[in-house]
Each structure stands twice: as structure tokens, then as C-alpha cells.
N, CA, C and O atoms as CSV, one atom per row, in Angstrom:
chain,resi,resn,atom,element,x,y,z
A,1,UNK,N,N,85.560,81.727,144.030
A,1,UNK,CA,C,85.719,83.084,143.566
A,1,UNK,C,C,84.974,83.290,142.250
A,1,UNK,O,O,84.243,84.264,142.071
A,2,UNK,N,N,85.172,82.383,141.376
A,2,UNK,CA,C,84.238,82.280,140.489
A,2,UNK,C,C,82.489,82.724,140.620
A,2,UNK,O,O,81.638,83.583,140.389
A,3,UNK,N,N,82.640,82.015,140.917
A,3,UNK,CA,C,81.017,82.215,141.316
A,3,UNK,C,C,80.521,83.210,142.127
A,3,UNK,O,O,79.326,83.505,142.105
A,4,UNK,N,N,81.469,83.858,142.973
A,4,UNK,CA,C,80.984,85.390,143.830
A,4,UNK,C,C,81.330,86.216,142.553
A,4,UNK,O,O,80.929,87.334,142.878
A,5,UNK,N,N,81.856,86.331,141.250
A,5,UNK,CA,C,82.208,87.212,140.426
A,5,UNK,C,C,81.169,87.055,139.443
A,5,UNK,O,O,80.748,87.952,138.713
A,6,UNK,N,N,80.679,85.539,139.478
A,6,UNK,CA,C,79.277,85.622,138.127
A,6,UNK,C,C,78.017,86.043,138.966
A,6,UNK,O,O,77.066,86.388,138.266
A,7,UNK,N,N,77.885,86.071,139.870
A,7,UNK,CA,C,76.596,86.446,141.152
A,7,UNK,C,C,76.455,87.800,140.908
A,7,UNK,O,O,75.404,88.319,140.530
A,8,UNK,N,N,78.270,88.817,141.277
A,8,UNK,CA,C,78.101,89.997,141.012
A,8,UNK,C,C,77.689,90.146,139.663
A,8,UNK,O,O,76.588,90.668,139.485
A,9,UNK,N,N,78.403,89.764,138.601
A,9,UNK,CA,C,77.854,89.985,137.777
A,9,UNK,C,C,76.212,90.067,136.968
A,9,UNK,O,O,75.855,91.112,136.423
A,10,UNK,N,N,75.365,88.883,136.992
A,10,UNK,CA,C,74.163,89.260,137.240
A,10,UNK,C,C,73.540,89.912,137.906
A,10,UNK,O,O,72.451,90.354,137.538
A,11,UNK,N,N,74.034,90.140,139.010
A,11,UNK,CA,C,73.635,91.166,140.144
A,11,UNK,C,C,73.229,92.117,139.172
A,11,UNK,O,O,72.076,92.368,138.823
A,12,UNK,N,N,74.463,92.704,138.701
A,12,UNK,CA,C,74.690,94.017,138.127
A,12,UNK,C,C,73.939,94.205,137.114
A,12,UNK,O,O,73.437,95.329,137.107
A,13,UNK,N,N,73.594,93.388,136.042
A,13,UNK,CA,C,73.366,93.495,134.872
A,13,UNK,C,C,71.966,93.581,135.343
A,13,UNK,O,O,71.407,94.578,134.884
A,14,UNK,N,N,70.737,92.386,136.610
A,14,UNK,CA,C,69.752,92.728,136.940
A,14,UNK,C,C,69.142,94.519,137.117
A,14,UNK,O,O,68.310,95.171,136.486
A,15,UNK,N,N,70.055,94.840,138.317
A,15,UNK,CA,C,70.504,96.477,138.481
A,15,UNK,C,C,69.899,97.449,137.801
A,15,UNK,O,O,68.972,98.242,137.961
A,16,UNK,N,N,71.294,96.942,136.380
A,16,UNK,CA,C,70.558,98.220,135.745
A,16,UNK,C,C,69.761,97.946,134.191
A,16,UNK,O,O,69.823,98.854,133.362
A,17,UNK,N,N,69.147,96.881,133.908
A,17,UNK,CA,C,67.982,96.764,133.531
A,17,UNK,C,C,66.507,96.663,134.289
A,17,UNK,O,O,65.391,96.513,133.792
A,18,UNK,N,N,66.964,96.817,135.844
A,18,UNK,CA,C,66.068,96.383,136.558
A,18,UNK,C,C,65.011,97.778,136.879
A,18,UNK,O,O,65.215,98.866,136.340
A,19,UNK,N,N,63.908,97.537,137.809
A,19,UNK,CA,C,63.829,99.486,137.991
A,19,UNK,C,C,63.411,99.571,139.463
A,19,UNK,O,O,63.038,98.692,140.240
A,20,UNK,N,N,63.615,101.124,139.643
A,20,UNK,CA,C,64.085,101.560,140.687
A,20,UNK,C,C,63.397,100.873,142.304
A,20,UNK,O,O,64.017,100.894,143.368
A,21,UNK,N,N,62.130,100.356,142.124
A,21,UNK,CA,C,62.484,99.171,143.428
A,21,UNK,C,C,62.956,98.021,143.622
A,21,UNK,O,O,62.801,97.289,144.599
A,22,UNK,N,N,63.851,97.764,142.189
A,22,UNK,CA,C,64.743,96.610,142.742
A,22,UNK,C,C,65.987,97.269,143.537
A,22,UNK,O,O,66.414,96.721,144.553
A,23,UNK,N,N,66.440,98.226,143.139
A,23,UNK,CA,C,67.677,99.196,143.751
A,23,UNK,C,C,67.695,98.320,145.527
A,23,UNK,O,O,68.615,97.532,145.750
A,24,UNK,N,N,67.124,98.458,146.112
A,24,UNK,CA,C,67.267,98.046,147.418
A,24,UNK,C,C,67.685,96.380,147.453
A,24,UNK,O,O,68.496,95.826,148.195
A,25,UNK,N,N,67.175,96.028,146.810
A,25,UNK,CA,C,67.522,94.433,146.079
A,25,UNK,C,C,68.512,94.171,146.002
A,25,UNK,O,O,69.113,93.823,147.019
A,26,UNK,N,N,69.187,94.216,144.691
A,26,UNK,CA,C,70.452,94.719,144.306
A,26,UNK,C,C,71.111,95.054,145.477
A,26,UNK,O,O,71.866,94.241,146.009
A,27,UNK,N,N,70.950,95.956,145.859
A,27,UNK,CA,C,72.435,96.374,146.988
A,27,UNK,C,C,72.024,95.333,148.191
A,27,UNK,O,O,73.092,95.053,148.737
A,28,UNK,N,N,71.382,94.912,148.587
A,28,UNK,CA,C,71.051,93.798,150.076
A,28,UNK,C,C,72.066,92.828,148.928
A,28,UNK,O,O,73.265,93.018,149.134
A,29,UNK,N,N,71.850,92.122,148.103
A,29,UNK,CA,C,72.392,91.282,147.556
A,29,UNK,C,C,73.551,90.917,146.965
A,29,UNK,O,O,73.982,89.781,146.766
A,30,UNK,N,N,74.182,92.328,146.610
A,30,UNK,CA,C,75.497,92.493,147.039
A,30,UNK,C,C,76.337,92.178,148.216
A,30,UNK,O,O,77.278,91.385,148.191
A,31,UNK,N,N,75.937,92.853,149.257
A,31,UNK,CA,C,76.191,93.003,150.337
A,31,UNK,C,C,76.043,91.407,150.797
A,31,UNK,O,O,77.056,90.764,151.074
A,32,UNK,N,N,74.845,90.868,150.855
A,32,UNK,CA,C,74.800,89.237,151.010
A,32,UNK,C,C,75.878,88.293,150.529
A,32,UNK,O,O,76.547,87.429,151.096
A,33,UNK,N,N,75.825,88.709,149.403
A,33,UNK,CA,C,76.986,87.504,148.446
A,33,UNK,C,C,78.425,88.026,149.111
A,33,UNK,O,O,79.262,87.216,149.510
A,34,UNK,N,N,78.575,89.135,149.169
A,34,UNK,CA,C,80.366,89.211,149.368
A,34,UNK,C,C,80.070,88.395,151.365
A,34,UNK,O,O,80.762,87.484,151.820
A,35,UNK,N,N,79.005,89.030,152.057
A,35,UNK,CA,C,79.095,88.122,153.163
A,35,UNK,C,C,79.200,87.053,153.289
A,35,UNK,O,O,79.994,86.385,153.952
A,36,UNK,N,N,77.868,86.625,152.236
A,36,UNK,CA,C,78.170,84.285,152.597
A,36,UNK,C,C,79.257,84.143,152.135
A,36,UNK,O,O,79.682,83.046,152.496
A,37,UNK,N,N,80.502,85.058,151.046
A,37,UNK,CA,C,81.260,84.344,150.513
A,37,UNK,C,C,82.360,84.539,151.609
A,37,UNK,O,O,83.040,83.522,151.738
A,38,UNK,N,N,82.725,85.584,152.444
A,38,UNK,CA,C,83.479,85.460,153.330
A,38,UNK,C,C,83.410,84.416,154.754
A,38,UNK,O,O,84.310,84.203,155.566
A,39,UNK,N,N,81.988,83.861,154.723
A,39,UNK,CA,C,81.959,83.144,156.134
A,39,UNK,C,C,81.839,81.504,155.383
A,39,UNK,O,O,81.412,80.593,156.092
A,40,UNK,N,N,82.136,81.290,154.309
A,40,UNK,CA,C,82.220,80.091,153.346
A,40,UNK,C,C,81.785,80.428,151.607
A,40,UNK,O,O,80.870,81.118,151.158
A,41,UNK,N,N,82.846,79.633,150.907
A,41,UNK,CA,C,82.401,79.324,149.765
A,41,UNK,C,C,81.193,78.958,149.185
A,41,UNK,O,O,80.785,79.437,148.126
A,42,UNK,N,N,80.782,78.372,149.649
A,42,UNK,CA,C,79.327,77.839,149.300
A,42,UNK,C,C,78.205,78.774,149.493
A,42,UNK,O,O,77.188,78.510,148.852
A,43,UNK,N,N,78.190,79.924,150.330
A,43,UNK,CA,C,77.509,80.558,150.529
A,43,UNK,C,C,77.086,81.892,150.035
A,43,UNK,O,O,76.181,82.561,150.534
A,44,UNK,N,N,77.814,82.225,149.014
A,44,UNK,CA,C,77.914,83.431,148.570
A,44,UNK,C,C,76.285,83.572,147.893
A,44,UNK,O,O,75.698,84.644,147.748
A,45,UNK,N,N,75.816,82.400,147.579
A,45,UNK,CA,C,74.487,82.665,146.502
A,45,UNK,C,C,73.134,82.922,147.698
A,45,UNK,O,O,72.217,83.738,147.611
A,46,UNK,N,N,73.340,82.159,148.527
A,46,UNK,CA,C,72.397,82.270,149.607
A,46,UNK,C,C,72.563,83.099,150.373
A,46,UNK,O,O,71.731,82.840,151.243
A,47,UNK,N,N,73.164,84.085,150.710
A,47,UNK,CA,C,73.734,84.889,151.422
A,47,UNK,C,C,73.219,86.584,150.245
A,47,UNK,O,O,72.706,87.638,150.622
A,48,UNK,N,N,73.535,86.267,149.206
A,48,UNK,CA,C,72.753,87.054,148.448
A,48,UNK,C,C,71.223,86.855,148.363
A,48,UNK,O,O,70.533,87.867,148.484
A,49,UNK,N,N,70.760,85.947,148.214
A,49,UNK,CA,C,69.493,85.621,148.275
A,49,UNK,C,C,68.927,86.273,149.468
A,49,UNK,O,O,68.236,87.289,149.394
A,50,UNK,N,N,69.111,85.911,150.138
A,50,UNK,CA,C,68.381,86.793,151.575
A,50,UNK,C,C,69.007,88.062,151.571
A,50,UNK,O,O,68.234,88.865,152.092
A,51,UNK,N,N,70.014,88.578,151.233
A,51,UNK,CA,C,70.779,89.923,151.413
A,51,UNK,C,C,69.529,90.731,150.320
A,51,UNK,O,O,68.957,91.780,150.616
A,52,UNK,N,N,69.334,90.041,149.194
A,52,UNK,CA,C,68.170,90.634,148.472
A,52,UNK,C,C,66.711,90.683,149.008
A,52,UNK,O,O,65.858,91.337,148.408
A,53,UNK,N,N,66.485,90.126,149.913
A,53,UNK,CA,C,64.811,89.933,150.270
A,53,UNK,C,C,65.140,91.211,151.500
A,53,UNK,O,O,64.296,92.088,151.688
A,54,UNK,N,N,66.167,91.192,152.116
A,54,UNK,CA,C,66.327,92.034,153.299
A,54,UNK,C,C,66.092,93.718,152.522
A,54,UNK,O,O,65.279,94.588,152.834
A,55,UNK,N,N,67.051,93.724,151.534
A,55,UNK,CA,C,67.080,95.109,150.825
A,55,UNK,C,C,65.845,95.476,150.307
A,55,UNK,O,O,65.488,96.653,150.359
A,56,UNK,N,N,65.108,94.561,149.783
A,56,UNK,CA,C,64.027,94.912,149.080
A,56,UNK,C,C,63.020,95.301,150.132
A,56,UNK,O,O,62.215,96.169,149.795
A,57,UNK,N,N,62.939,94.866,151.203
A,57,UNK,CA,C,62.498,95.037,152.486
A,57,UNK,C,C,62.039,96.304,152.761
A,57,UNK,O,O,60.952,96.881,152.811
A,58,UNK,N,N,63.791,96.688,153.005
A,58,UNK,CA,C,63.605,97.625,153.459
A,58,UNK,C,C,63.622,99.247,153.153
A,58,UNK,O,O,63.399,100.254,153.825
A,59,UNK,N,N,64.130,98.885,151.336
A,59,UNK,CA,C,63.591,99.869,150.140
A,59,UNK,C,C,62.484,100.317,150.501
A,59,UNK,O,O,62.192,101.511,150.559
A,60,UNK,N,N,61.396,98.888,150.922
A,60,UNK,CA,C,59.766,99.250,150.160
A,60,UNK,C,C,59.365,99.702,151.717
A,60,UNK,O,O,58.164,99.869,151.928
A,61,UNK,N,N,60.105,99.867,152.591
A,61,UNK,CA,C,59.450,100.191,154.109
A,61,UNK,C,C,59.960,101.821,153.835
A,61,UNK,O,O,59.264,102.824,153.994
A,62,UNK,N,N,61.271,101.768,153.412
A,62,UNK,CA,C,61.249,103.454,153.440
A,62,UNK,C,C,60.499,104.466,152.406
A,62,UNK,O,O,60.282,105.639,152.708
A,63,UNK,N,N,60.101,103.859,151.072
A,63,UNK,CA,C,59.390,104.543,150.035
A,63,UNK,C,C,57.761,104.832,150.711
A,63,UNK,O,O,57.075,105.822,150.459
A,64,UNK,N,N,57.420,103.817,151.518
A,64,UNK,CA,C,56.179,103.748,152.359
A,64,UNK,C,C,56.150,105.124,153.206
A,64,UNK,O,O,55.461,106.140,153.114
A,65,UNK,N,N,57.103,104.758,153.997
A,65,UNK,CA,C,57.234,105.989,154.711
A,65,UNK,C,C,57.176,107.760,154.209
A,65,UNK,O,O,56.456,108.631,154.698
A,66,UNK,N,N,58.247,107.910,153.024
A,66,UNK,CA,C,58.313,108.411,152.374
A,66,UNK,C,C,57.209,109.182,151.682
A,66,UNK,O,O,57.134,110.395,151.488
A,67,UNK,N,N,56.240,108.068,151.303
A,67,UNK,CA,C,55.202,108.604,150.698
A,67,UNK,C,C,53.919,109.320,151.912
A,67,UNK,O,O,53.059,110.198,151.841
A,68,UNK,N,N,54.301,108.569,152.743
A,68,UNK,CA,C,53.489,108.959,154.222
A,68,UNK,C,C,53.585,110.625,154.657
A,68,UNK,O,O,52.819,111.266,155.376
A,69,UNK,N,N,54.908,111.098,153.890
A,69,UNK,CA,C,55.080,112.059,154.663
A,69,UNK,C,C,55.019,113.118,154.297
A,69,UNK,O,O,55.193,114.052,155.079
């Protein structure tokens, strides 16, 4: 539990010093960490880790679009 609470925490603090195409980041990586941490302990960091590559993903696929249109 520890460690899903210091994860969020940097999470957060990344967030909002971070700028606005990490936003998709951030929230995949949220979303990651509370997942790995529910399907095991150990997993909460890696589970963010990819929860962040997924978000950032798919931030930068919709701003693409976005700008397309």
C-alpha cells in the first residue's frame, strides 16, 4: 500500500508540473498502478508504467486527429 500511495503520489506531482501531453500519461498511469496493484502487490509500478505508455499513446493519437480536422 505504501508504495501504490508514493507512485500516486509522484504521479501527481509529475501531473501538474508536467505539460499538457503528459495529461494522457498521467491518467494511463494512474489507472495502471491502482490495476497492477489490485491483481498483485508487486505490480502496481509496472502496471503504471505501461498504463503510462498506453495513455500517452493514445493522448498523442487523438491530438493527431484533432489537429487533422
Amino acid at each position: 500500500m505504501k508504495k501504490l500511495i508514493g507512485t500516486l503520489a509522484l504521479i501527481s506531482a509529475v501531473g501538474i508540473s508536467g505539460s499538457a501531453e503528459a495529461k494522457g500519461a498521467v491518467k494511463g498511469a494512474v489507472v495502471g498502478a491502482a490495476a497492477g496493484h489490485m491483481v498483485g502487490h508487486g505490480h502496481a509500478v509496472a502496471g503504471a508504467a505501461a498504463g503510462a505508455a498506453i495513455g500517452h499513446h493514445h493522448a498523442k493519437v487523438k491530438a493527431r486527429k484533432a489537429a487533422a480536422a
